[in-house]
C-alpha positions in Angstrom: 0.0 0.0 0.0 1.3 3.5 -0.6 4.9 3.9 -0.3 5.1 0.2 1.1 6.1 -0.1 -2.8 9.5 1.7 -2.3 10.6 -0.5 0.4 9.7 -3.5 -1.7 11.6 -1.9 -4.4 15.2 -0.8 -2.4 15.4 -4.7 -0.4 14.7 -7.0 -3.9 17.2 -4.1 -5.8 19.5 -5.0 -3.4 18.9 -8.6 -3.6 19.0 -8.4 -7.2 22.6 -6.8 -7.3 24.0 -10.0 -5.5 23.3 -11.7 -8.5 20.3 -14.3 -7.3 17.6 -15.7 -9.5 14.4 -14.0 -10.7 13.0 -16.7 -8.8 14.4 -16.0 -5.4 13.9 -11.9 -5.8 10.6 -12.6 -6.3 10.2 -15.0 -2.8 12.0 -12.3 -1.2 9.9 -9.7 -2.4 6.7 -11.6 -1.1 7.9 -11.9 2.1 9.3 -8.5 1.9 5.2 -7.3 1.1 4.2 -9.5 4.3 6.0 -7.7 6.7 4.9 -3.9 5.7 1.8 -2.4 5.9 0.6 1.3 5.2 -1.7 4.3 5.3 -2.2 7.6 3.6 -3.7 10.5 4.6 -4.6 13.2 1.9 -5.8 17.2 2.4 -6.2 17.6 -1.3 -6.5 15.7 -4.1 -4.1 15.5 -7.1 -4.7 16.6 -10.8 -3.8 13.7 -13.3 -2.5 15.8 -16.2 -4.6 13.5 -18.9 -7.9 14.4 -16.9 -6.9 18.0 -16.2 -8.8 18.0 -12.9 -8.6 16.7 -9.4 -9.6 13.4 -8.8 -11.9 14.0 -6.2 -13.1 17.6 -4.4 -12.5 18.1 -0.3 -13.6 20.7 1.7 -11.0 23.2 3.4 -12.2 21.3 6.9 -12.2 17.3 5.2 -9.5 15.1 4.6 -9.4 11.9 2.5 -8.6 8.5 4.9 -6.8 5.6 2.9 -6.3 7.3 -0.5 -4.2 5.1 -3.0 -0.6 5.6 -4.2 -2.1 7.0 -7.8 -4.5 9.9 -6.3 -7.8 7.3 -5.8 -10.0 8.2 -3.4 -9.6 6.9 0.1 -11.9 4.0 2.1 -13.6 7.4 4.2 -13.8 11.0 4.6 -13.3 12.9 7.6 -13.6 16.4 9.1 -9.8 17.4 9.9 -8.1 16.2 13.5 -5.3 17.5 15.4 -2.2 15.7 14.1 -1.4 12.8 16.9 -5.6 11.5 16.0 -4.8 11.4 12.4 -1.6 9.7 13.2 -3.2 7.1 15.9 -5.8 6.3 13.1 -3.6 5.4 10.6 -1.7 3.3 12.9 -4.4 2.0 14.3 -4.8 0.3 10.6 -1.4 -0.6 10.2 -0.9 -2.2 13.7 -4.3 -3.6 13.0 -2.9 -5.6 9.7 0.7 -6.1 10.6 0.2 -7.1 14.2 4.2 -6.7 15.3 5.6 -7.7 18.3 6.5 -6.2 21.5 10.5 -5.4 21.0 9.9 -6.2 17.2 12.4 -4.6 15.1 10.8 -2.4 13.0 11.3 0.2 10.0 9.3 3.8 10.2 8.8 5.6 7.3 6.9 8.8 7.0 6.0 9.8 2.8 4.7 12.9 1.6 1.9 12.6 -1.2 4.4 15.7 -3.0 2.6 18.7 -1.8 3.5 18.4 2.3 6.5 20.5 4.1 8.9 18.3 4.7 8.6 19.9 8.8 5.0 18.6 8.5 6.2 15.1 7.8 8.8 15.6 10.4 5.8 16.3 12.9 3.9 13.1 11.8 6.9 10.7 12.5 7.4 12.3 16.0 3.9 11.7 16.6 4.4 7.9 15.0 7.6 7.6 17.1 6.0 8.6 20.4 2.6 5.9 19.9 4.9 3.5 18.6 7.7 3.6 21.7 4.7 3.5 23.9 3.1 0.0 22.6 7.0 -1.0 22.8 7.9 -1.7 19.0 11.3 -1.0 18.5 12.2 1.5 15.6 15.6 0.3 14.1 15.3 2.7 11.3 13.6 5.4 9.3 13.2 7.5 6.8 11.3 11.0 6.1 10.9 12.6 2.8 8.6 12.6 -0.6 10.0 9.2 -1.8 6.3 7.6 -3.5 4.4 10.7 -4.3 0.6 11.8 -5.9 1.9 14.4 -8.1 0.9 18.0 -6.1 -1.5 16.3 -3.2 -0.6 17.4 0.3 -1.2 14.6 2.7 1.0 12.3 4.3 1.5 8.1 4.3 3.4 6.1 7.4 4.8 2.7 6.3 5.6 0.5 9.3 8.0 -2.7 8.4 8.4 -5.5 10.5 12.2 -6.3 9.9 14.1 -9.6 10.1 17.7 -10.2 9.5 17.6 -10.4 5.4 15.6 -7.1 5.1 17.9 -5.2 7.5 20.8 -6.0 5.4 19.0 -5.8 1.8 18.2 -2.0 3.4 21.3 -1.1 5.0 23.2 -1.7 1.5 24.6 1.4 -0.6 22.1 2.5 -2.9 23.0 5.4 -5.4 19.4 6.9 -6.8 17.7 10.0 -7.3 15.5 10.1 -4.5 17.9 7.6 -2.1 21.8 8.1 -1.4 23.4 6.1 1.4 26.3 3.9 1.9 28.7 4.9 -1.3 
């Protein structure tokens, strides 16, 4: 869901460069899917340039809950919360579907839709950080930033990852992109 994608994306790309079958990238990335789960958030919607208008109409006081990673609508609308509700209610979905452990390694990462601050998304992983910590999941990593966006929409996605052994490592490795530098 959402940015879950890009994770999906960096650990098999990694896998991949080790030289391993089609076959086994493809286990990998299963597995890989199983373990993350996500949420989006959207303020506006975005304006697919071949249909020249947005994709669906909120008010200045509604948000969109669960939109998809191409602009669709979400599974409800809601008048807008203060930010740690929003947050809870996303993660009450992902915790919900993922169902970590107590102590359970785990990957954070906060997306913007494209049209959020980047001190906004800052602001919604504190807030993720903070419920997290206090159901005692362990955040061994994160990341912040517009990585998987919806064109100009402002909103917000959190991707949790439960994280084993294989993806830790398959994360960890350099990666040299436009959007992800680490490790060179």
């Amino acid at each position: 869901g959402v940015a879950g994608t890009m994770i999906v994306e960096k650990t098999v790309g990694s896998l991949a460069e080790t030289g391993v079958s089609l076959e086994d990238c493809k286990i990998f990335g299963d597995h890989v899917n199983k373990m993350t789960a996500s949420m989006g958030v959207a303020f506006t919607s975005c304006t697919v340039p071949a249909a020249g208008k947005p994709t669906f109409e909120l008010s200045n006081d509604e948000m969109e809950f669960g939109v998809g990673i191409h602009g669709e609508p979400g599974r409800k609308r809601e008048k807008i919360q203060p930010s740690k509700t929003i947050v809870n209610n996303m993660l009450e979905a992902i915790l919900d579907d993922l169902k970590p452990q107590k102590n359970e390694k785990t990957l954070l990462f906060v997306n913007g839709m494209g049209g959020t601050p980047l001190t906004e998304l800052y602001l919604v992983y504190d807030d993720a950080y903070e419920i997290l910590k206090s159901k005692g999941i362990e955040i061994t990593r994160s990341l912040v930033g517009n990585y998987c966006t919806s064109l100009e929409m402002q909103g917000a996605s959190i991707t949790l990852l439960k994280c084993d052994e294989e993806i830790l490592k398959n994360w960890d490795s350099p990666v040299h992109t436009a959007a992800m530098r680490w490790g060179m």
